[in-house]
Structure formats: C-alpha cells, structure tokens
N, C-alpha and C positions, 0 to 999 in steps of 0.2 A: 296267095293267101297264107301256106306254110311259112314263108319268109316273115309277113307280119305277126302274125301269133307264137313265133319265137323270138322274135323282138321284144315281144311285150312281156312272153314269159322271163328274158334276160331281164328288162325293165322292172318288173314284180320281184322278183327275185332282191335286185338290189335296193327295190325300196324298203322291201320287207328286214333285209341285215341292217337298213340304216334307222329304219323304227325301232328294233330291238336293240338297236344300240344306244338310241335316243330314251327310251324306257328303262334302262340297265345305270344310262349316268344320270340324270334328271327325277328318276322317280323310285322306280324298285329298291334304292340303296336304302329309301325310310319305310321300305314295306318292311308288318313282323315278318312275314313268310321266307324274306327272302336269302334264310338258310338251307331253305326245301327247294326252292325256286326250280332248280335244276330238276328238279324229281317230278313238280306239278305240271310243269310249262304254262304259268301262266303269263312270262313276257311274249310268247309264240301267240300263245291263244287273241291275245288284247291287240296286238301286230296285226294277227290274220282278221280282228272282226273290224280294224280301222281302216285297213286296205281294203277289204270288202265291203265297208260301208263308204267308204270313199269312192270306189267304183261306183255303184247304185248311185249315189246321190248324182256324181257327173252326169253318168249316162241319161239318166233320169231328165236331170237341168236339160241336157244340151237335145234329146229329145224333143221336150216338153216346148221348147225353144225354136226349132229349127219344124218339129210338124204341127206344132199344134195342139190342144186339148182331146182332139178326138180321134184321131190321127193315134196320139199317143197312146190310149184308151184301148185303140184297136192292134197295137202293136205287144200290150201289156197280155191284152188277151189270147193275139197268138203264142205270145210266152206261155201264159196259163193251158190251153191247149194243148203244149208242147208237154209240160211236166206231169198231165192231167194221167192218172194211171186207171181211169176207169175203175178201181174199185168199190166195193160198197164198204160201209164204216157205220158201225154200231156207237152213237154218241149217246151217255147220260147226261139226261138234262132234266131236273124240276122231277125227279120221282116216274122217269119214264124213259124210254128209249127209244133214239131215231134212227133209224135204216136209212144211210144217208151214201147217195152216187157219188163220188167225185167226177164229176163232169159237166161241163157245162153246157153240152151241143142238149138238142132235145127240147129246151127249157120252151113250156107255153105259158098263157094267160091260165092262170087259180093254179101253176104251179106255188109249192113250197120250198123256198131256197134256204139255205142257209147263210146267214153274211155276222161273221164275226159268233159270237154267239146267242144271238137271234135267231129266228123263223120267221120268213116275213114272206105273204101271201104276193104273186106275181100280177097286179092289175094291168100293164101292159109292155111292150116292148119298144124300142125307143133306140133301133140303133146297137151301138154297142152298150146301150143301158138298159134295164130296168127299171120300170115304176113301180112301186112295191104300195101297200098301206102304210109306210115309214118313211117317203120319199125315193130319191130317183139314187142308182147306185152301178157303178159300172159291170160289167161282165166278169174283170178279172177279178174283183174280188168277191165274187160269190164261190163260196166254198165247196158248194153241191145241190145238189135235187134231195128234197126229202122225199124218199119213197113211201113210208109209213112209219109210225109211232107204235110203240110196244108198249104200252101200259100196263096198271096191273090187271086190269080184268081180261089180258092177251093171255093164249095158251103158250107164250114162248118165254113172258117173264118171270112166272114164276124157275123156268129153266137159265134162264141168265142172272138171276138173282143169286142162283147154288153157284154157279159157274163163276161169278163175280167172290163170293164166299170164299168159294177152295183157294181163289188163286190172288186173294189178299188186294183186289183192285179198289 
C-alpha cells in the first residue's frame, strides 16, 4: 500500500508542476494580478482546487459506476462518519440559534436534521436515507441533529447576542 500512495503522490506532484505551467503560459500572462502573482499564489491555489476536483469527480464517476447508487451512498457516508468530529455548533439562522451535533449516528423518527441550510423534521428512515417533510435525502449529507433552538425568549440568547456584539460576528 506505501508503494502505491507514493506513486500517486510522485503522479500529483507532476500533474500539479505541469498545471501551473499550463496556467503560467495560457492564462495568468493576461491576468492584472499577475505582478503579485508570486506573492498571492494564486496559480498554486487554482492548480490545487483543479486536481482536487478532478480527484472527487473520478472517484466519484468510477464509484458511482462500478457499486451502485446505494452502495455509493453508503460508502459517502462512512466517509462522513470518518470526518464527523462530534461536536456541537451554535448556527444563526432567521433571528434564533441552533445547537447543532455534527453527527450523524443516533438520528430517529421527529428528529431535526440539518441538510444544507434547512431544518427538516425526520418522518422516517430508509436505509442509508431519510425521508424528511422535503423528500428523501441521503445520510452523508445531513449536516447534523439539531439539539435545540435558542430563541429570544431563551435565558442563553440574550447572552449570545452580547457575545456576538463584542466580538463583531
């Protein structure tokens, strides 16, 4: 396994010098920037988010190809699993605040999940889905459990409100 992921990092490596070379003669030479260039890195940065999205998308295809819709789904979500840090996250949303898990184990029926920037009530489970009252939505991309809403008439917002104040959020 060391042998191939030093291959691949040798591989990356030189796709990544032969992008930023490709973006150095073809494009950057009519950017205004590109007296600073050297200072900002933005041919590095545009390099690294094309190879990185060119990973993803393959992986993705050749996945989504070789197991399946659901298969896929479930493979997304041990990914999610994997990055999942367990913590809690104070989201403002609409004049109030969510105590929000990042996690996704746990989740039942009349939970509140988070997916994108929504709240969407859990009517049932389905696999590695969710049926929600918005339709049906896979597991990796639910964002978290809402634990509860902090509104104004909560004894905590008017202390997140100073809190948000002081520190210019």
């Amino acid at each position: 396994m060391k042998n191939i992921i030093a291959r691949f990092k040798v591989y990356t490596r030189k796709s990544f010098e032969d992008l930023r070379r490709v973006l150095d003669e073809k494009y950057c030479w009519k950017c205004p920037q590109r007296s600073t260039r050297e200072n900002i890195g933005c041919r590095e940065a545009d390099a690294w988010m094309r190879l990185r999205s060119a990973l993803e998308d393959e992986l993705r295809a050749h996945l989504m190809e070789t197991l399946g819709r659901d298969q896929f789904d479930l493979v997304l979500l041990r990914m999610r699993e994997r990055e999942c840090t367990g913590d809690l996250r104070i989201i403002r949303r609409r004049g109030e605040y969510l105590v929000v898990l990042d996690s996704v184990s746990g989740i039942k029926i009349g939970h509140e999940v988070l997916v994108g920037s929504r709240v969407l009530r859990v009517k049932k489970l389905a696999g590695v889905r969710l049926i929600t009252d918005h339709g049906e939505h896979p597991l990796h991309e639910i964002e978290g459990r809402v634990l509860g809403r902090i509104g104004p008439r909560h004894q905590l917002y008017r202390e997140l409100m100073n809190w948000r104040n002081r520190n210019g959020s």
